[in-house]
N, C-alpha and C positions, 0 to 999 in steps of 0.2 A: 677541410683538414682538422678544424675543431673537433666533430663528429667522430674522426678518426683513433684522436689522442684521449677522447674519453672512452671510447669503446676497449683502449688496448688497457688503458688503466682500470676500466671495471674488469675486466679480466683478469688482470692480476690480484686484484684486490678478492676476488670470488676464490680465484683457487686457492691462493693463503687464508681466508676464512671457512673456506671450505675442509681443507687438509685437516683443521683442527678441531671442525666441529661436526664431523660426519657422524650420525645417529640417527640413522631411519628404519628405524626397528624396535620391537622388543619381546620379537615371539621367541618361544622356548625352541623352537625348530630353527632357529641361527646358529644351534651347535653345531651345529654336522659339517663337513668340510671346510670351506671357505667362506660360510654362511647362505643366509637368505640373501639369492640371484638376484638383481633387480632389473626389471626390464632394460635396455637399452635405446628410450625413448622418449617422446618430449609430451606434453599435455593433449596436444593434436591428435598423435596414434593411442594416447593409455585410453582417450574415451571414448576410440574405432574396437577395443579391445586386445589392443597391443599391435594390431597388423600394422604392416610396414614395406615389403614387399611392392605393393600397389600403388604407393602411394608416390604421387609426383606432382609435386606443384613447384613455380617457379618463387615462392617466398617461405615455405616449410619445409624446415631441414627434417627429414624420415632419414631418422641414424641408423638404424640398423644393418638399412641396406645402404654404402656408400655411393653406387650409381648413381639413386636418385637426388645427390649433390649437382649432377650434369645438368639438371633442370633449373639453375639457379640462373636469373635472369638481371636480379638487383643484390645490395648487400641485406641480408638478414639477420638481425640481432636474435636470438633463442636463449630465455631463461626462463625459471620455474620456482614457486616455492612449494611445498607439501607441509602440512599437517597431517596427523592420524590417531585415528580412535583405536588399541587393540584389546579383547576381551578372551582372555584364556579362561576354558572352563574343562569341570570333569563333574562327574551327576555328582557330585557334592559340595563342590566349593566352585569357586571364579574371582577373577583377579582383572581390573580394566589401566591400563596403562595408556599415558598423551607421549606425542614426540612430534617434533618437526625440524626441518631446516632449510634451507637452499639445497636446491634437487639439482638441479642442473645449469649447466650455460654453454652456447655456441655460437661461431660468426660463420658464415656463409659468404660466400661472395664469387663473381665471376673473374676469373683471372684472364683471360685471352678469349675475345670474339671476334666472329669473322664478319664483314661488311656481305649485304647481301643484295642485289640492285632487282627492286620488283616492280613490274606492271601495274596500274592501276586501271587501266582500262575496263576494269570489269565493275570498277565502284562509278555511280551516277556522276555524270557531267566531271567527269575528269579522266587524263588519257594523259598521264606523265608516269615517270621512273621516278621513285622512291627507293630510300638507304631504307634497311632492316639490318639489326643485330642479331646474328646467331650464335651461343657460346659454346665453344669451344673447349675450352677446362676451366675447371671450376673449383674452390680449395674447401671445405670448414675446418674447423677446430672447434676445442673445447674442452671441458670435463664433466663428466657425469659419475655414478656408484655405479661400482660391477656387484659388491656385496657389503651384506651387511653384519655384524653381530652386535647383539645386547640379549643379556639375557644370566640372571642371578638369581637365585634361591636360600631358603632355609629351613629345614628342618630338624627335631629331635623323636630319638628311637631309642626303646630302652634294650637293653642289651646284658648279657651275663654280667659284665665290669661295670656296669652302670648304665647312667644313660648319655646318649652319644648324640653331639650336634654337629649338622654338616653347612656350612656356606659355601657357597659355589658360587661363581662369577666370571663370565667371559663377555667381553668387548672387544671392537676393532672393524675390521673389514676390511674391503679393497675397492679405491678410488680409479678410475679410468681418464689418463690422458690422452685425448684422440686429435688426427689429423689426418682429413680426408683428402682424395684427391679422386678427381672425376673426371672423365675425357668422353665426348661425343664422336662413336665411331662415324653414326650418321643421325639427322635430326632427330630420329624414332631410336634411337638405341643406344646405351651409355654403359660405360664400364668404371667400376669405381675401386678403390683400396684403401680401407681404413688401417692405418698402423698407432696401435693402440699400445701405451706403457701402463703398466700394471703397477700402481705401489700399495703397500699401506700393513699392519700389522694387526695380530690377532693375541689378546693377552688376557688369561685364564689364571683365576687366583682358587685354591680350594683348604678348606682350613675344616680340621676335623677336632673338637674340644669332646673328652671324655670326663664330666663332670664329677670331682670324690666330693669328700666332704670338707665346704670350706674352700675349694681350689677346683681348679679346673685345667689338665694336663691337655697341650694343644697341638698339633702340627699342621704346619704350613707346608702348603705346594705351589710355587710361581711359577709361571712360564708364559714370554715373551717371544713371540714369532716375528720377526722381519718379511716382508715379502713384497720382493720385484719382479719382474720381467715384461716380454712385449707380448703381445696380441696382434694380430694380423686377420682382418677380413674380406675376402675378398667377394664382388656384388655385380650383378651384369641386370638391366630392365631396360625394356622396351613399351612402346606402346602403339596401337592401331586407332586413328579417330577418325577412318573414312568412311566407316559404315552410318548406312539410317537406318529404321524404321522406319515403315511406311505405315499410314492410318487411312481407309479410303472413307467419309463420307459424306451428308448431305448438309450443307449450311446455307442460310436465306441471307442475299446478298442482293442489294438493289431491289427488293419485294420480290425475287426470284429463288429458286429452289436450285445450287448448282452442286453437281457430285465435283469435290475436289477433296487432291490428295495433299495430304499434311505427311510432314518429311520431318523426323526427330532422331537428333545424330546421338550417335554412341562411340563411345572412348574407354579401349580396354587398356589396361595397362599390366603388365607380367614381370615379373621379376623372381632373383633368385639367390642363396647368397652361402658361400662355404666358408669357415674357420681351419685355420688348423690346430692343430695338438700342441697348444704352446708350455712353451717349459718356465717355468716360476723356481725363481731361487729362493733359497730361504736361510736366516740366521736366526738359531735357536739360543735361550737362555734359560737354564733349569735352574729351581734353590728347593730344596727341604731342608726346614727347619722343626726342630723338638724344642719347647718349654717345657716345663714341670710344674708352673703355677702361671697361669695368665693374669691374675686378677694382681699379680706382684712384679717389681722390676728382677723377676730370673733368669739367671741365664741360660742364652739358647745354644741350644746344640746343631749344630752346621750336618746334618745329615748329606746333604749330597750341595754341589754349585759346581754347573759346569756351564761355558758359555763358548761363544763362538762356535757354538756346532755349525755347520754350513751343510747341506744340500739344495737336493734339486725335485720339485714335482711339476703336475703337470694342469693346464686348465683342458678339457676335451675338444675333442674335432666337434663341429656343429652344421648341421646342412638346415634351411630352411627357403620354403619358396613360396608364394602365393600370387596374387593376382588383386584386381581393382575393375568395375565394371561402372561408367559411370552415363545416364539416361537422358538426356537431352538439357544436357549442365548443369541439370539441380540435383538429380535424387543418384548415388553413389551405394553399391556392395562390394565389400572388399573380404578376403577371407588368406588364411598364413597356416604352414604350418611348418614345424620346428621339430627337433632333434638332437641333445645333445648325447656325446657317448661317454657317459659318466663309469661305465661298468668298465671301461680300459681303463680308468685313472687306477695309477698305481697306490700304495700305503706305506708310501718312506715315511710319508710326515702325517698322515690321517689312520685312526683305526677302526673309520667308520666302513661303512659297505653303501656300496651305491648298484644303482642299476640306469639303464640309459631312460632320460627322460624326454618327453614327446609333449605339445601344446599345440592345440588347436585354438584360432581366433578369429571369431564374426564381426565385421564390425558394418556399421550404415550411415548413412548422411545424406541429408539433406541441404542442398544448396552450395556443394561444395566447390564449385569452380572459381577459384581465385583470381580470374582475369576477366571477370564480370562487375560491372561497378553498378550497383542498385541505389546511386544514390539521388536520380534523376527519378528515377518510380517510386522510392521511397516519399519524396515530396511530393509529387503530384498524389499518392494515394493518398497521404498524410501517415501512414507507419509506419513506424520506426522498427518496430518488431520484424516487420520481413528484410531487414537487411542479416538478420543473425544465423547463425547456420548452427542445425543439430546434430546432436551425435550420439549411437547409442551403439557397445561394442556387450559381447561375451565371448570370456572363454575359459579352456578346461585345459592341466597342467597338472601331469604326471611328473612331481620333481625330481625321482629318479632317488632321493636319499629315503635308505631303507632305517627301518626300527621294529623291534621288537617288542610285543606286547607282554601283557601277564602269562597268556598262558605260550608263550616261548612261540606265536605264531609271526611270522616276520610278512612285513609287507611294506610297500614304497609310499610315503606322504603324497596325497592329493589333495586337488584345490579347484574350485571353481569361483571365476569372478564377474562379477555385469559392472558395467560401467556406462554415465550418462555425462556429455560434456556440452558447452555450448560455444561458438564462436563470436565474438561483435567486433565488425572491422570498422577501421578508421582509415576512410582512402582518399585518396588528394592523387594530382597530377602534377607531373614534373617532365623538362624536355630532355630528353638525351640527344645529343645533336640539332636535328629541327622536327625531330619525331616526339611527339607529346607521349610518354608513357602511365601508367597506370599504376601508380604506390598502393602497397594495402594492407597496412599495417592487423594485426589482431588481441584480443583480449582472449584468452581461452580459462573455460573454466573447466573441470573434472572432476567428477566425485563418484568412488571406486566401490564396492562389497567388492571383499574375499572370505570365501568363506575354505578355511584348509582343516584338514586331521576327522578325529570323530571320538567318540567319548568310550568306545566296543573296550573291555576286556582290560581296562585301566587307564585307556591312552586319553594324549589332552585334543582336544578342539578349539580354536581359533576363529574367531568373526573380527573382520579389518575394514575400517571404514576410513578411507583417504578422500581428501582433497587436495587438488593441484591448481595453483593458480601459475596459470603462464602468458608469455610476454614475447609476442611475436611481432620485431621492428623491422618493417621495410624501408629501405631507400637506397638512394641513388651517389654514390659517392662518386663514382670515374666517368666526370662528363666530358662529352668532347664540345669544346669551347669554338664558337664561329664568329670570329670580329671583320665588320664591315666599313 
């Protein structure tokens, strides 16, 4: 119960520190609609290379897709911090900017399992029924970023009337509050629905000073965006783990030479996941303001203030599906790919242009079966190292947000990014009923290149170097209690 009452309190505590201190950004390319997208994912998939589809384990939550919540067998803690290095250049100049914060947080957990009576007659010198738990539905929650912006400037041009200085400034984003739910059609096959609230505001300052002599004649432009609404995803995976590979050959066994065949099973996993076209409200707030002398208390002139504008846009429909292939429980290929249809979004509230974006993701791993406990081979080899699992992901990510170069040639931002992560678990045993099961908690590391844009014909370029540390807590909170 203890365990309980601090999990619901760092939760609230994260989302109120979170709401206020969201800034995970600071590329020039956060202007554009609702900003820079952020994955929808935890330390585990950013260092598979985002994929998520495939991915099913019974103590990592794979947000993307909510099905693979049905796989949840204990309760699962999921939280993240991020740091990042960003480097804006153009062949003449560069600019490197730090940011970090809490990235994410999620609980996991089984909510209804079914009792399942099995045979053991097939395991050595035993010939009784045994209880197994299979679940049945299964909840998460949490918050994570849907977007992000940061991103300000300043320059001066000299002009007929003088010379003219511009600052520019926009901040904000949109934070994602989710709550899954996952139901087990049959043991291989789960249907999930993530219904997702959208908050968070986008606020753009721009002030233009036209420099006389002595003075400096200014105007101001503010504008403050509200923005809510839901999200809704819906996620269906399965998986096959009855196949093997067969290996036929010759090994010396008792000083004899015998042909025998080696049997190494395989576990594919599929998956697949729609959005819809959700609608995002918005309340706007306009001011221009004229001075006549900045450098003095003058007064300003109210050019325009209008507030409570209200409408409506839209975030796009999204289809993505991929797969998970994994080799005789150690070595794992998984690969995604994605679709958003940015080119329907309408322009009540943007006057950018978009086109529909598409991402591909690789991701590999070594040693990824989470219901292996290495810590009995770990001691007798003496290493500690082969209890850690590796991860190394790419991928490529047509964002779909178009711009225009110098010479009036338009074309959509791209990006490519590699990523390397490592796993180190900490696992212990606990009973659930009179079944000993397997905890296994993890330590996840991740560290990201993106490399986006390109320097052709006046545009900027971007090099992004993250790190994710994340916090994967297994255990066992709903025992069933046997008093004798």
């Amino acid at each position: 119960m203890k365990n309980k009452k601090n999990a619901v309190i760092c939760f609230f505590l994260i989302c109120f520190s979170y709401t206020y201190a969201q800034n995970n950004t600071s590329s020039p390319y956060s202007t554009r609609g609702f900003g820079e997208i952020e994955q929808f994912s935890n330390a585990y998939s950013r260092a598979l290379g985002g994929v998520s589809n495939g991915i099913r384990t019974s103590r990592t939550i794979s947000l993307s897709n909510p099905a693979s919540v049905g796989a949840m067998k204990q309760v699962s803690l999921d939280f993240g911090f991020r740091v990042q290095s960003s480097k804006v250049y153009t062949d003449s100049s560069a600019r490197t900017s730090y940011n970090g914060n809490i990235n994410y947080f999620g609980l996991a957990f089984p909510v209804y399992k079914k009792q399942i009576l099995k045979d053991s007659s097939r395991i050595k010198n035993q010939n009784k029924l045994y209880k197994e738990y299979r679940t049945l539905w299964a909840v998460a929650f949490g918050i994570a970023p849907y977007s992000n912006i940061n991103v300000s400037y300043y320059k001066i041009q000299d002009t007929t009337y003088g010379q003219l200085g511009n600052y520019y400034s926009k901040r904000g984003g949109l934070s994602r509050l989710y709550f899954i739910n996952a139901v087990n059609l049959t043991p291989n096959l789960s249907l999930g629905l993530n219904s997702s609230f959208l908050f968070g505001q986008s606020r753009s300052t721009q002030t233009y000073y036209l420099f006389d002599t002595g003075k400096a004649r200014a105007t101001f432009y503010d504008k403050n965006t509200q923005l809510n609404g839901f999200k809704f995803d819906l996620g269906l995976q399965g998986e096959r783990n009855r196949d093997t590979i067969l290996r036929h050959d010759s090994v010396l066994e008792g000083g004899k030479m015998i042909y025998k065949t080696f049997r190494y099973p395989v576990r594919f996993v599929y998956g697949a996941t729609i959005s819809n076209q959700s609608s995002i409200r918005y309340n706007e707030y306009r001011q221009v303001l004229n001075i006549s002398n900045y450098y003095t208390t003058a007064a300003k002139d109210t050019v325009l203030n209008e507030n409570n504008l209200k409408g409506k846009t839209h975030l796009p429909m999204s289809i993505s599906a991929g797969f998970s292939a994994t080799f005789n429980k150690l070595w794992m290929v998984a690969a995604d790919y994605r679709t958003d249809m940015w080119s329907k979004i309408d322009k009540n509230l943007f006057n950018d242009s978009f086109g529909n974006s598409s991402q591909i993701s690789l991701g590999f791993a070594y040693r990824p079966d989470p219901d292996v406990d290495f810590s009995e081979s770990v001691k007798a080899k003496g290493k500690r190292k082969a209890r850690i699992e590796y991860r190394v992901g790419f991928r490529m990510l047509n964002t779909g947000y178009l711009f225009k170069d110098n010479k009036n040639q338009i074309s959509p931002l791209k990006e490519f990014g590699i990523s390397f992560g490592f796993g180190v678990p900490k696992t212990r045993t606990d009973v659930d009923g009179r079944n000993k099961i397997l905890l296994k908690s993890l330590f996840n590391f991740t560290a990201e290149y993106i490399h986006r844009g390109n320097t052709l014909n006046g545009m900027l370029a971007e090099n992004v170097f993250k790190l994710t540390v994340g916090f994967t807590l297994a255990d066992n909170w709903f025992k069933q209690r046997k008093f004798y």
